[in-house]
Backbone as JSON Lines, residues from 0, in Angstrom:
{"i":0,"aa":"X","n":[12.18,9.56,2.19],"ca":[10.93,10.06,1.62],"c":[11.23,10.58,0.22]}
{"i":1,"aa":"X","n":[10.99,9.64,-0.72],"ca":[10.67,10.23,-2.17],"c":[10.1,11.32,-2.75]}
{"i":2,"aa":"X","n":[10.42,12.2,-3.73],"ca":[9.83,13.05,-4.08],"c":[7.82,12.56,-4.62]}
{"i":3,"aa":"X","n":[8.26,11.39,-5.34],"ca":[6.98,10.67,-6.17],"c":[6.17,10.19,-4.67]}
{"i":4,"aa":"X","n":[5.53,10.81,-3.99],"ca":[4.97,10.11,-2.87],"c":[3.41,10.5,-3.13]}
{"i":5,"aa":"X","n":[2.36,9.23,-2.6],"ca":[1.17,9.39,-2.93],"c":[0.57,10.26,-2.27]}
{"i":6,"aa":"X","n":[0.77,10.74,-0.99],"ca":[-0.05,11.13,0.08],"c":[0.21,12.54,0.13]}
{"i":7,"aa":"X","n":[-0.49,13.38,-0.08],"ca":[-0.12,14.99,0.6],"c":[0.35,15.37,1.7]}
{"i":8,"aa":"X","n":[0.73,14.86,2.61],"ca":[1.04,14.88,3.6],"c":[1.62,13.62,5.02]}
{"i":9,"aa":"X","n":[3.16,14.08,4.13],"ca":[3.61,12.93,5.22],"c":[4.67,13.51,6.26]}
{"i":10,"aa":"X","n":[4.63,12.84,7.17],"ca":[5.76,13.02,8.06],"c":[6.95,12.43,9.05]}
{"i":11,"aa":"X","n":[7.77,12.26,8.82],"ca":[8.97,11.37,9.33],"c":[9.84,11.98,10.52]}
{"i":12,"aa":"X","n":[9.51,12.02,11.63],"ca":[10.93,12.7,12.73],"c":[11.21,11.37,13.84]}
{"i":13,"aa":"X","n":[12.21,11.87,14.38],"ca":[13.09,10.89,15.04],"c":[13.52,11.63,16.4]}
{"i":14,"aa":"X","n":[13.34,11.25,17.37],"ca":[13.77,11.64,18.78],"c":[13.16,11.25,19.83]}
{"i":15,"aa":"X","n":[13.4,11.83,21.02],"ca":[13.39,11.01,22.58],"c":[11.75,12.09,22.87]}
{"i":16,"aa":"X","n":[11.06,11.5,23.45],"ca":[9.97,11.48,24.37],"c":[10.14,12.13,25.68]}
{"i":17,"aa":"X","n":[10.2,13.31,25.68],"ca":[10.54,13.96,27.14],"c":[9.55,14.49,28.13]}
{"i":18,"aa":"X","n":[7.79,13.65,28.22],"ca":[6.76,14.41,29.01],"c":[5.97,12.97,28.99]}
{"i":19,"aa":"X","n":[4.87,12.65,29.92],"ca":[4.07,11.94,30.1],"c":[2.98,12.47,28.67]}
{"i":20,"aa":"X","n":[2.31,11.24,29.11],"ca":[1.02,11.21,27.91],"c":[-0.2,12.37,28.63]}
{"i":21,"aa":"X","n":[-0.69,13.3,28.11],"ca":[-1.76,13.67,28.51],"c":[-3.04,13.23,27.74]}
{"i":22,"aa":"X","n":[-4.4,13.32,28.22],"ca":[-5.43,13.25,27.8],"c":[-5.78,14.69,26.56]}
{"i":23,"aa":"X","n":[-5.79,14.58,25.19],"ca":[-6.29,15.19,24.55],"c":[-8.04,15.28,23.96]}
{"i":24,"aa":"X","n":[-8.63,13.94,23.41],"ca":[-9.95,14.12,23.53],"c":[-10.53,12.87,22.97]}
{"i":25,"aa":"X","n":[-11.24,12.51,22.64],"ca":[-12.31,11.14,22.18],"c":[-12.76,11.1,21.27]}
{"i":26,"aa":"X","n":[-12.61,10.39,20.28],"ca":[-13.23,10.07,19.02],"c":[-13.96,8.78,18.55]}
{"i":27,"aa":"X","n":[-15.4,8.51,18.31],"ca":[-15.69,6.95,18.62],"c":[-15.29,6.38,19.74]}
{"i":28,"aa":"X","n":[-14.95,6.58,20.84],"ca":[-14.55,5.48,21.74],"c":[-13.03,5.57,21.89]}
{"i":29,"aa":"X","n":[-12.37,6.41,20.75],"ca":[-11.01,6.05,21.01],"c":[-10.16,6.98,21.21]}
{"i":30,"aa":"X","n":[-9.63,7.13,22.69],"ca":[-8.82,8.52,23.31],"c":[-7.99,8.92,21.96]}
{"i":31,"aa":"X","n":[-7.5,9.96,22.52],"ca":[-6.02,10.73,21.72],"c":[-5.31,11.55,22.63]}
{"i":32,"aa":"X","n":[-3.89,11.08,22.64],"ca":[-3.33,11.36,23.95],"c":[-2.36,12.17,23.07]}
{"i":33,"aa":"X","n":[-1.32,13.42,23.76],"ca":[-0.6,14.24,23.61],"c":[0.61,13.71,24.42]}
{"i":34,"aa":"X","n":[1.83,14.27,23.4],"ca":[3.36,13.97,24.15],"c":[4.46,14.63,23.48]}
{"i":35,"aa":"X","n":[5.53,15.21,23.84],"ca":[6.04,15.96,23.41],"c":[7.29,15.33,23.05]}
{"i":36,"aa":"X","n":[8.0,15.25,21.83],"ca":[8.96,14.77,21.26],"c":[10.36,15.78,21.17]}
{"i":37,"aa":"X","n":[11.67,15.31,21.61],"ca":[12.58,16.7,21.72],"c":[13.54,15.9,20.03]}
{"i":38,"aa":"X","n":[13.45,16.89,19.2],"ca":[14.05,16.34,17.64],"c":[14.77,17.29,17.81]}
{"i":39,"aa":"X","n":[16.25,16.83,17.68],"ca":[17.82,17.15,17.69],"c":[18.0,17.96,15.99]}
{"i":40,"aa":"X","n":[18.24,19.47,15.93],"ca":[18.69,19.97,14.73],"c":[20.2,20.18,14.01]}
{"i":41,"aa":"X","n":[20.48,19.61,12.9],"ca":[22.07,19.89,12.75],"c":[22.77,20.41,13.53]}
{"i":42,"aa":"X","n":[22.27,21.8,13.81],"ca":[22.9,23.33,14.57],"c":[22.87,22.84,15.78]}
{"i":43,"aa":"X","n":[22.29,22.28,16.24],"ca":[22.83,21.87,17.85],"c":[21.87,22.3,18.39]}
{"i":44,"aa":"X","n":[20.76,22.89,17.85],"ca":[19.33,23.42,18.42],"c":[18.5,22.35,18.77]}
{"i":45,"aa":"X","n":[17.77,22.32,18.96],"ca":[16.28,21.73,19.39],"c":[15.39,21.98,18.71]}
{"i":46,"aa":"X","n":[13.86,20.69,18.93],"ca":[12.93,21.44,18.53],"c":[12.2,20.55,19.58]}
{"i":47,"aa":"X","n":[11.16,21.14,20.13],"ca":[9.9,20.24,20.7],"c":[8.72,20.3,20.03]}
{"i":48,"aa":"X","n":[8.35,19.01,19.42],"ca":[7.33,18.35,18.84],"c":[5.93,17.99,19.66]}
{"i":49,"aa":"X","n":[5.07,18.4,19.42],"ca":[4.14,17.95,20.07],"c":[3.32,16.38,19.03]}
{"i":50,"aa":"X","n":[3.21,15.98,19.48],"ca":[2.69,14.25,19.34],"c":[1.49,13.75,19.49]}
{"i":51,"aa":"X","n":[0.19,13.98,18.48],"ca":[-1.15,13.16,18.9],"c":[-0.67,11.65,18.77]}
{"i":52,"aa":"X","n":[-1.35,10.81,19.48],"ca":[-1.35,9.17,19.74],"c":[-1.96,8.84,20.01]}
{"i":53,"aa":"X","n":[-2.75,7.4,19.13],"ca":[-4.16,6.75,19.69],"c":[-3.93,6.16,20.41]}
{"i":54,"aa":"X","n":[-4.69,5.6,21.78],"ca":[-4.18,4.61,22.96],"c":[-4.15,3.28,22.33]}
{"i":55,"aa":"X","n":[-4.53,3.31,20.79],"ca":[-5.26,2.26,20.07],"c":[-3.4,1.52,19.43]}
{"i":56,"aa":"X","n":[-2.38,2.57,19.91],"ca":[-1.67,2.77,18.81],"c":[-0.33,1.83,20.03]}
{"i":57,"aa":"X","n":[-0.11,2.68,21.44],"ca":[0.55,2.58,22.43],"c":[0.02,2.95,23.68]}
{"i":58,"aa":"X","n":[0.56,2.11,24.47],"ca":[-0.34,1.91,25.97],"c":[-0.03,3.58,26.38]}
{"i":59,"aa":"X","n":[-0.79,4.25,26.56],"ca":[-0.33,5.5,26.92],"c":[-0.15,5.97,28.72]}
{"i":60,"aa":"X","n":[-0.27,5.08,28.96],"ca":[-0.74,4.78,30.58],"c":[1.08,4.66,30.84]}
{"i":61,"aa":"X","n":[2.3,3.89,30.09],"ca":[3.46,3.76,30.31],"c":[4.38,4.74,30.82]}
{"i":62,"aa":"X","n":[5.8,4.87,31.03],"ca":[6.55,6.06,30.88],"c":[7.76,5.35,30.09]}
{"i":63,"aa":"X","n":[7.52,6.13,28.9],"ca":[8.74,6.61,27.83],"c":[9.54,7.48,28.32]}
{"i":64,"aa":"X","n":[9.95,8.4,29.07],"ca":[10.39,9.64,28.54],"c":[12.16,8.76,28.74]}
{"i":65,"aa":"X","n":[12.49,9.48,28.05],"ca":[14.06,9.21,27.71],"c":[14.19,8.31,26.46]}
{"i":66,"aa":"X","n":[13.12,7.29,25.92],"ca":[13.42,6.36,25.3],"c":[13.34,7.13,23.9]}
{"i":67,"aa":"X","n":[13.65,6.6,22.7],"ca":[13.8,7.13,21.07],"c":[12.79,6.66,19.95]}
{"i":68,"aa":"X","n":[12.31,7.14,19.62],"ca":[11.36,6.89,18.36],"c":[11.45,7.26,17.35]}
{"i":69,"aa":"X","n":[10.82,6.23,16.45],"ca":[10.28,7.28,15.32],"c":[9.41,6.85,14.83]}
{"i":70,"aa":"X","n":[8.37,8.08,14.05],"ca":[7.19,7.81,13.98],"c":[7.2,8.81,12.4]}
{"i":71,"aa":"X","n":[5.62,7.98,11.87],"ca":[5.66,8.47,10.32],"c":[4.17,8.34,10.79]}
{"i":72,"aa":"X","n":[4.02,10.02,10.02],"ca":[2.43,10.62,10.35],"c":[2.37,11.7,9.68]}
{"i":73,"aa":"X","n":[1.25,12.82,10.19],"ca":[0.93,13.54,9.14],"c":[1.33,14.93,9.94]}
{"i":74,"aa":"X","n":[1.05,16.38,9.87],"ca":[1.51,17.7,10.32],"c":[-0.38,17.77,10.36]}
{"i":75,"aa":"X","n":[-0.99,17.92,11.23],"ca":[-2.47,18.36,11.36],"c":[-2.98,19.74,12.46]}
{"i":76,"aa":"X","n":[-3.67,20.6,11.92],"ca":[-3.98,21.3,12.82],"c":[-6.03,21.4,13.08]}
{"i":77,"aa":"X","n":[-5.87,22.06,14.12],"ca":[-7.31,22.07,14.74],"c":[-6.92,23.62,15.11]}
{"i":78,"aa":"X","n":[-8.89,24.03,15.36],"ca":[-9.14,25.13,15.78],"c":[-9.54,25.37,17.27]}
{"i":79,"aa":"X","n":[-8.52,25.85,18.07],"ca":[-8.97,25.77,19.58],"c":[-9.31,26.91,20.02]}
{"i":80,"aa":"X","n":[-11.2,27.04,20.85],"ca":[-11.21,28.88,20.86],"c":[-11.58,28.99,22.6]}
{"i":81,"aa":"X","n":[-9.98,30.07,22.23],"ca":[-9.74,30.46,23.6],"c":[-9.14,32.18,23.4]}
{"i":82,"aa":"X","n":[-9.91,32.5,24.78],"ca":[-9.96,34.19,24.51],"c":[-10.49,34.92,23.61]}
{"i":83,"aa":"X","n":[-12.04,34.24,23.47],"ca":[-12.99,34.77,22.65],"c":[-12.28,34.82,21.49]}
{"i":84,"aa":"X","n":[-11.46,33.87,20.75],"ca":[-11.46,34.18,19.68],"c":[-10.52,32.55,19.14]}
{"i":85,"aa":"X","n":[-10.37,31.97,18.15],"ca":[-9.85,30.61,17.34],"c":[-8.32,30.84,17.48]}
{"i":86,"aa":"X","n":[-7.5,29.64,18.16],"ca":[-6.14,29.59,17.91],"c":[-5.68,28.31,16.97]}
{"i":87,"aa":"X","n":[-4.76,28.53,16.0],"ca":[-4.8,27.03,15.76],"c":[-3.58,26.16,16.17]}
{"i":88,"aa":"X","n":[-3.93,25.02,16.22],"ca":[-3.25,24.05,17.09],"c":[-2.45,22.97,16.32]}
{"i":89,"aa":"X","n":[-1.1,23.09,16.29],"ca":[-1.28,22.06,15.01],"c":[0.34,20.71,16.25]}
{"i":90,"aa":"X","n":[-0.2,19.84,15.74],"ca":[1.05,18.16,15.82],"c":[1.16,17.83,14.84]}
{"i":91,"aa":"X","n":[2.01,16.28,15.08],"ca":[2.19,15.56,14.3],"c":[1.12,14.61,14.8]}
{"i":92,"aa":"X","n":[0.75,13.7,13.78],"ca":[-0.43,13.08,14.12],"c":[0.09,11.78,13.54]}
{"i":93,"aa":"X","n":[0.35,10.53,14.77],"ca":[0.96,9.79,14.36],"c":[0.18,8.32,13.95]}
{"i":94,"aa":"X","n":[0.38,7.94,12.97],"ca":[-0.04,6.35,12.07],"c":[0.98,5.71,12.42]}
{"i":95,"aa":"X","n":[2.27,5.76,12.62],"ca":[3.34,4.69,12.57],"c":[4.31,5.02,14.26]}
{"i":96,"aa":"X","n":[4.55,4.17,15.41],"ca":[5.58,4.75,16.13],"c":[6.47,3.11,16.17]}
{"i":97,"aa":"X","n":[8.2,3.68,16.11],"ca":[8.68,2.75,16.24],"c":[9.97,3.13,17.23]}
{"i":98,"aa":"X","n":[10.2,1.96,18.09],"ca":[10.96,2.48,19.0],"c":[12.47,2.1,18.44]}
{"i":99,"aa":"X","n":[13.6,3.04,18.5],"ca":[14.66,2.96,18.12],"c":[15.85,2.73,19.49]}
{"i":100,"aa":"X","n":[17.01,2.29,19.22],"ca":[18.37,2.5,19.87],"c":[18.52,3.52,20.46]}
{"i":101,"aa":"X","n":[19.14,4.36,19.36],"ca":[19.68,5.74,19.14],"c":[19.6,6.27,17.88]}
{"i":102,"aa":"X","n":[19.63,7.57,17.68],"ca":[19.59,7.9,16.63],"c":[20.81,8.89,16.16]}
{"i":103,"aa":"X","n":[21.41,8.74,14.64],"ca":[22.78,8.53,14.25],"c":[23.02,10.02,14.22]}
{"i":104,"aa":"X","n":[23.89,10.24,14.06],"ca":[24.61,12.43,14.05],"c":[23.57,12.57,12.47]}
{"i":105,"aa":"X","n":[24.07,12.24,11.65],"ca":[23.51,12.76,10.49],"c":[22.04,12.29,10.31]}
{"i":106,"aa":"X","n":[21.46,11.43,10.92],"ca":[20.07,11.04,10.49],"c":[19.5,11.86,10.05]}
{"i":107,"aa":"X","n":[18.75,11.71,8.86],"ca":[17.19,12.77,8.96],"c":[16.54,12.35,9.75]}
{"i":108,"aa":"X","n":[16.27,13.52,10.93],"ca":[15.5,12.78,12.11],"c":[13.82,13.71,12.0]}
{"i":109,"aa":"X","n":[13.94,14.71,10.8],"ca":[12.83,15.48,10.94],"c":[12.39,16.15,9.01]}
{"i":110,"aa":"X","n":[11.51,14.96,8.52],"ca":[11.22,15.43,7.44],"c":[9.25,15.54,7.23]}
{"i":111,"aa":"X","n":[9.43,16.77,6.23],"ca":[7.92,16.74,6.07],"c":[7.86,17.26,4.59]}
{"i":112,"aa":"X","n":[6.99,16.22,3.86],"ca":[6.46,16.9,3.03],"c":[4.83,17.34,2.22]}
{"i":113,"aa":"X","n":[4.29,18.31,1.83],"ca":[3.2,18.82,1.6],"c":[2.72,18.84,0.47]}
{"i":114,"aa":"X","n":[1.87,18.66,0.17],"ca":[0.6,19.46,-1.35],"c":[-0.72,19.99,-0.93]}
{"i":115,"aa":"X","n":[-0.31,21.14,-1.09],"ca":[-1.61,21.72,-0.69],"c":[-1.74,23.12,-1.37]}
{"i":116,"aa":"X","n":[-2.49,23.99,-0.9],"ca":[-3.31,25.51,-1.59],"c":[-2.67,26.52,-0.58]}
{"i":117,"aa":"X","n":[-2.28,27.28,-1.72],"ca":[-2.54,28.8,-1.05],"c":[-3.62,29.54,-0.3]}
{"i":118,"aa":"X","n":[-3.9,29.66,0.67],"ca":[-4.58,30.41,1.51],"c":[-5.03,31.65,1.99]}
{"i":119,"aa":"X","n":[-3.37,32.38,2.12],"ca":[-3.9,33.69,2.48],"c":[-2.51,34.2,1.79]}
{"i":120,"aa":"X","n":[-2.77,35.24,1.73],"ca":[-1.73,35.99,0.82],"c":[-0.55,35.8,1.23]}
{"i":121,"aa":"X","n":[0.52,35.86,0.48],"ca":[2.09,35.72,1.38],"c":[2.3,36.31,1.85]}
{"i":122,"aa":"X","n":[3.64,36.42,2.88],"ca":[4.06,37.82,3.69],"c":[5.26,37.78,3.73]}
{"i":123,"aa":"X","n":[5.77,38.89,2.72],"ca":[7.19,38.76,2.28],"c":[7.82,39.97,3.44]}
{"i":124,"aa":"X","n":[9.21,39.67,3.64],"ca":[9.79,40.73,4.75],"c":[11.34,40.34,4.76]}
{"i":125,"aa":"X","n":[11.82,41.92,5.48],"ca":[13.52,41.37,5.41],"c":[13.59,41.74,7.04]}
{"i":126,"aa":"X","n":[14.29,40.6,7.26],"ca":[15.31,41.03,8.82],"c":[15.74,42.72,8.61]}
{"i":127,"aa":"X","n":[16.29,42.79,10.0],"ca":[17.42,43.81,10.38],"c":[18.33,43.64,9.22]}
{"i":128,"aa":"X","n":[18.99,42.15,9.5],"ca":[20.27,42.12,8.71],"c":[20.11,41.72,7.41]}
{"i":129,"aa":"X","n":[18.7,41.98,6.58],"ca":[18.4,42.01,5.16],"c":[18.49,40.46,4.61]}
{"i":130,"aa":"X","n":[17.95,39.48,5.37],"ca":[17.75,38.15,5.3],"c":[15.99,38.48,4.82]}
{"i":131,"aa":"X","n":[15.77,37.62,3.71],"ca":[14.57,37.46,3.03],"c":[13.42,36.28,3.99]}
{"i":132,"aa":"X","n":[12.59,36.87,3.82],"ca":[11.74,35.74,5.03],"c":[10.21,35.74,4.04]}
{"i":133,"aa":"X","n":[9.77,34.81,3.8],"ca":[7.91,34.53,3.02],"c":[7.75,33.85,4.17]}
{"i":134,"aa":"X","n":[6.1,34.18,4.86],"ca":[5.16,33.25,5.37],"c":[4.42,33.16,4.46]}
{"i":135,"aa":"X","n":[4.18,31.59,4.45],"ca":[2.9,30.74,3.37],"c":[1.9,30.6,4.87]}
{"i":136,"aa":"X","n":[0.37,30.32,4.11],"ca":[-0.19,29.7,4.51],"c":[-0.57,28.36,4.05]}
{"i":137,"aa":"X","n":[-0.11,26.97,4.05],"ca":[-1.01,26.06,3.53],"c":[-1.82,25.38,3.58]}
{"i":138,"aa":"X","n":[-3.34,25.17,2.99],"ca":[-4.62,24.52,3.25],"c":[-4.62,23.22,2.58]}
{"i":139,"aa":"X","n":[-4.16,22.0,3.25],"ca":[-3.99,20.63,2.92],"c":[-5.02,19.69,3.32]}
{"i":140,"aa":"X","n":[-5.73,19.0,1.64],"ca":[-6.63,18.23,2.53],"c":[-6.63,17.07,2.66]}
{"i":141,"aa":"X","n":[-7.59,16.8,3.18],"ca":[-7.54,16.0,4.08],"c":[-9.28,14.66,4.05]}
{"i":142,"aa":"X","n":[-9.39,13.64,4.03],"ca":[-10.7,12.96,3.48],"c":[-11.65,14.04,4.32]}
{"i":143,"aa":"X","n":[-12.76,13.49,3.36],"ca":[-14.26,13.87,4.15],"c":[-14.55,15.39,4.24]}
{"i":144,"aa":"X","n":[-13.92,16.29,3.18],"ca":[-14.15,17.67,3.62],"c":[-13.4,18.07,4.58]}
{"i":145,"aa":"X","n":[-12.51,17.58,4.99],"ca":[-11.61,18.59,6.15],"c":[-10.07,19.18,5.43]}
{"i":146,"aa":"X","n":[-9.53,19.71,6.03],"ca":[-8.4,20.39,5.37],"c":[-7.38,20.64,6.86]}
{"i":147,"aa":"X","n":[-6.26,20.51,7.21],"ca":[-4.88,21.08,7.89],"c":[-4.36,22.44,7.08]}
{"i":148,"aa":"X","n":[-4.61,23.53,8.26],"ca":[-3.96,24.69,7.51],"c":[-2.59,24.77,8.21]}
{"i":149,"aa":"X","n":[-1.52,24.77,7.61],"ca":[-0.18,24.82,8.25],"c":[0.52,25.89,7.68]}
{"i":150,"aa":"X","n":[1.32,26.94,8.47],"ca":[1.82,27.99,8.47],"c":[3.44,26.79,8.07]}
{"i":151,"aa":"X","n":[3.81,27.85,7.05],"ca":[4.73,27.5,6.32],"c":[6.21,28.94,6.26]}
{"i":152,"aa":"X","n":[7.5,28.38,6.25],"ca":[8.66,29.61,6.62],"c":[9.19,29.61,5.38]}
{"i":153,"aa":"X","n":[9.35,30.22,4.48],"ca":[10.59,30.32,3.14],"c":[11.76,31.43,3.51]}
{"i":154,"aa":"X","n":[12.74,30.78,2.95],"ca":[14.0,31.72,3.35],"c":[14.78,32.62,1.69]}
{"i":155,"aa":"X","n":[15.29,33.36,2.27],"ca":[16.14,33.27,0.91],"c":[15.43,33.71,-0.61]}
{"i":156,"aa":"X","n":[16.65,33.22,-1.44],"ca":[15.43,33.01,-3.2],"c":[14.18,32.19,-2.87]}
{"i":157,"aa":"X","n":[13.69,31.61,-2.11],"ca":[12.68,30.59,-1.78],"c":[11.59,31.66,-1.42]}
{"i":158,"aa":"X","n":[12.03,32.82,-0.68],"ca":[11.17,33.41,-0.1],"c":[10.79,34.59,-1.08]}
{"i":159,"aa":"X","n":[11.9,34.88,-2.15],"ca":[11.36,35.67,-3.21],"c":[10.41,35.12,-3.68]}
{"i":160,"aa":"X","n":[10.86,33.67,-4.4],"ca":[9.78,33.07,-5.09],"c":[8.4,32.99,-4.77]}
{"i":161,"aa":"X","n":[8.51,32.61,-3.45],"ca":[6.86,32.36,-2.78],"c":[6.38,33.96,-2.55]}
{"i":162,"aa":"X","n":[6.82,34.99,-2.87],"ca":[6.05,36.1,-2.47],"c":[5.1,36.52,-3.94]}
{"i":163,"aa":"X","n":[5.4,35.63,-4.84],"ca":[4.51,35.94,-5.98],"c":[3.31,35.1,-6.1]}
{"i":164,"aa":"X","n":[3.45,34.44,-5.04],"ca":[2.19,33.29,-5.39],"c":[0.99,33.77,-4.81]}
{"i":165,"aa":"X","n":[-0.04,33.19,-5.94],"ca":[-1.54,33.65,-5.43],"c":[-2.54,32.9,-4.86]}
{"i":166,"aa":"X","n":[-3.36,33.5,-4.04],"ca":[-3.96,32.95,-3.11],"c":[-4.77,31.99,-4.06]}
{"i":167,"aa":"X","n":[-5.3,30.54,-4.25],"ca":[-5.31,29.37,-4.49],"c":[-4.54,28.39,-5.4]}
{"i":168,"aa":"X","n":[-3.57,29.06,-5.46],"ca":[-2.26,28.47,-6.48],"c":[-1.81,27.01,-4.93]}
{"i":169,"aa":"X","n":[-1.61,26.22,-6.19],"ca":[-0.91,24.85,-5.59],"c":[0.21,24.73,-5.56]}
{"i":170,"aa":"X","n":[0.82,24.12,-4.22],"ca":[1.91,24.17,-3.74],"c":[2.7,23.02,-3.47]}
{"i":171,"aa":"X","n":[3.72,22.47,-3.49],"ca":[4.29,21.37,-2.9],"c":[5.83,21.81,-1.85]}
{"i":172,"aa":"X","n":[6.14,21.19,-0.65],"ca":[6.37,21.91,-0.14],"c":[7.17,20.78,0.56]}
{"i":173,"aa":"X","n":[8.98,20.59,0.82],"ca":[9.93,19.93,1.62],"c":[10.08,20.51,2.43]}
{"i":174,"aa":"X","n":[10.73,20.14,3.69],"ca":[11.14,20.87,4.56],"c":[11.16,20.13,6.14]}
{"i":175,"aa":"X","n":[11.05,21.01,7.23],"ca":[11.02,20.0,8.52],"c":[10.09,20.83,9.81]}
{"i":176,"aa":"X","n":[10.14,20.63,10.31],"ca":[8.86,20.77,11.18],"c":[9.88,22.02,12.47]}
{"i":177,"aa":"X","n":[9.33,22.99,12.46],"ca":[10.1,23.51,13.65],"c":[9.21,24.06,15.19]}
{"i":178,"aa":"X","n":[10.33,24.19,15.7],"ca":[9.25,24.93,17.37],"c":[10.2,26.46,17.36]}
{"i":179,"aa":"X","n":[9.15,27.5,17.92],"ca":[9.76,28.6,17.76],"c":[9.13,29.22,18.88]}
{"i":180,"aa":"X","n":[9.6,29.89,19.75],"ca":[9.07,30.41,20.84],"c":[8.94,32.27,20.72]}
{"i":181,"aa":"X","n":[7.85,32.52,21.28],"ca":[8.22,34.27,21.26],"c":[6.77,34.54,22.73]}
{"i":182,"aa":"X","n":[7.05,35.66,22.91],"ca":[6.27,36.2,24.01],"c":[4.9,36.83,23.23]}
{"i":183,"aa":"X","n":[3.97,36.15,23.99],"ca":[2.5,37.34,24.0],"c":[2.23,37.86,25.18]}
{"i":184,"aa":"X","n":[1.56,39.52,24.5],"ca":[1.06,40.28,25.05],"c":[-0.29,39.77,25.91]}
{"i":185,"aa":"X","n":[-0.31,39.39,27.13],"ca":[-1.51,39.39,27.63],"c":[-2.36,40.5,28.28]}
{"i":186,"aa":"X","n":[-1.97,41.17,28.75],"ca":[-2.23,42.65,29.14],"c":[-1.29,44.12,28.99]}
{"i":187,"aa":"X","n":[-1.59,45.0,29.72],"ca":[-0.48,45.8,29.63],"c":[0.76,45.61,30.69]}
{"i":188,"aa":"X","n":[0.46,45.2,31.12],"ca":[1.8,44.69,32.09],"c":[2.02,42.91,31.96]}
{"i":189,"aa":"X","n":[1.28,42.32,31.51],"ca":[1.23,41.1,31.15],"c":[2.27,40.51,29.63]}
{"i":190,"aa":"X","n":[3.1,39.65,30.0],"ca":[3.52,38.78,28.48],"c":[3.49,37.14,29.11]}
{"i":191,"aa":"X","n":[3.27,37.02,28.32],"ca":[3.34,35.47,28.31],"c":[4.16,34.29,27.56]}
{"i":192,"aa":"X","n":[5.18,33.51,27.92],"ca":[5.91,32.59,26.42],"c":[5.01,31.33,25.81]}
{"i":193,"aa":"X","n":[4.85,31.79,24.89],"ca":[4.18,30.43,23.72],"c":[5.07,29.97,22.76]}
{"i":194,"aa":"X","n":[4.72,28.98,22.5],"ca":[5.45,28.1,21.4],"c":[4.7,27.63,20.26]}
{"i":195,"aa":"X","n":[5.33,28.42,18.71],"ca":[4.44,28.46,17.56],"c":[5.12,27.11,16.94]}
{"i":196,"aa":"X","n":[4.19,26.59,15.87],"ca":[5.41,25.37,15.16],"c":[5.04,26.0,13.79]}
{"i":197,"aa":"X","n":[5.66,25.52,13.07],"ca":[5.77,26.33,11.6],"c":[6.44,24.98,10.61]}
{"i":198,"aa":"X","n":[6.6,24.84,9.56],"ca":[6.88,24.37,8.66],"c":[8.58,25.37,7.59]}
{"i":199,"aa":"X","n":[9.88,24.85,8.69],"ca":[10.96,25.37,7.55],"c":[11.17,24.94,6.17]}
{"i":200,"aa":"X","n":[10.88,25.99,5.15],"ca":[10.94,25.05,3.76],"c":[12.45,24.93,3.22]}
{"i":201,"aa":"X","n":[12.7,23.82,2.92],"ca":[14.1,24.0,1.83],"c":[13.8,23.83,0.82]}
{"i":202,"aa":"X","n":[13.01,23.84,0.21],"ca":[12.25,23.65,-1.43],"c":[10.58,23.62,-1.9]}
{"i":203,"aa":"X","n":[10.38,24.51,-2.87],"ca":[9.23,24.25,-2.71],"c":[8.7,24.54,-4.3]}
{"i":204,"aa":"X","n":[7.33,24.1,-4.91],"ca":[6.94,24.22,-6.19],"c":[5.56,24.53,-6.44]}
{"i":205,"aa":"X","n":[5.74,25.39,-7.73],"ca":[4.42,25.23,-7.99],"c":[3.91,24.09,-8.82]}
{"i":206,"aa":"X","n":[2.41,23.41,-8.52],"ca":[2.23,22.32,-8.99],"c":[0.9,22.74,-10.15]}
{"i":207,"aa":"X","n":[0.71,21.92,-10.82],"ca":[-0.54,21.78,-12.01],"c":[-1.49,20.83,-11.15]}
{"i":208,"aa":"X","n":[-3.23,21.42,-11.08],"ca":[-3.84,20.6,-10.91],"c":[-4.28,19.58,-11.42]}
């Protein structure tokens, strides 16, 4: 993936298929099924990907799980309202799946890159152990009046930098797609584990409209 790329939003990951297809929802006539992708990180970590797919695209009725892909698509989110109140929901939303061998130790098996707007103010913060952390918000659009808002991670000088930026300043934005798990509060004796996805940046700019 070139820096000079036309599209605001592309996305490239690589890994094994570890869940059946579920039913997500209907558009014109044409399902969109959900599947969860496990993308292998340098560190020996994980990430689980969640996967929109048109039936238009792959028989979704099959079983993959174990087999390897890769697919080039976009990072999209939706607004899902549950518990009286909007969560947002975001995949990869796939245009391209191709089935692979294996995939190599060093592959880039997980790239994304962005242009889009500042949103909501940054949120600059240090760890315990005085590690620099920015949350972005980014509002990427998208035809027809719609927009993907994707929560974005800066580390480091990255995260200095992005703590000066103002809410509709333009952004361009490398990096890879992550899964991050933490507990919610559901009651007072209640927690629950969810899984957030976020956008890790390793580079990022301000752009001229």
């Amino acid at each position: 993936m070139t820096d000079k790329v036309i599209e605001n939003n592309q996305v490239v990951i690589m890994g094994e298929i570890v869940s059946d297809f579920t039913f997500s929802h209907e558009i014109y006539g044409e399902g969109f099924y959900m599947v969860d992708v496990r993308v292998e990180r340098l560190s020996d970590s994980i990430d689980i990907i969640p996967l929109m797919v048109s039936e238009r695209l792959l028989d979704v009725n099959g079983d993959y799980k174990g087999m390897y892909i890769m697919v080039n698509g976009q990072f999209r989110s939706y607004n899902r309202h549950e518990e009286r109140k909007n969560k947002l929901v975001l995949s990869v939303f796939a245009r391209e799946i191709d089935f692979v061998d294996e995939i190599g130790e060093n592959t880039k098996s997980n790239q994304i890159y962005l242009d889009g707007y500042i949103c909501k103010e940054p949120v600059y913060r240090k760890t315990p152990l005085g590690r620099e952390i920015a949350d972005l918000l980014l509002a990427v659009n998208r035809p027809y009046g719609k927009s993907d808002y994707i929560p974005c991670i800066c580390w480091g000088r990255n995260a200095r930098y992005a703590s000066n930026f103002e809410v509709g300043a333009r952004c361009a934005v490398w990096g890879r797609i992550q899964s991050r798990e933490y507990m919610k509060k559901i009651s007072e004796e209640e927690l629950e584990k969810r899984i957030a996805y976020e956008v890790s940046v390793s580079k990022l700019e301000l752009m001229e409209d």
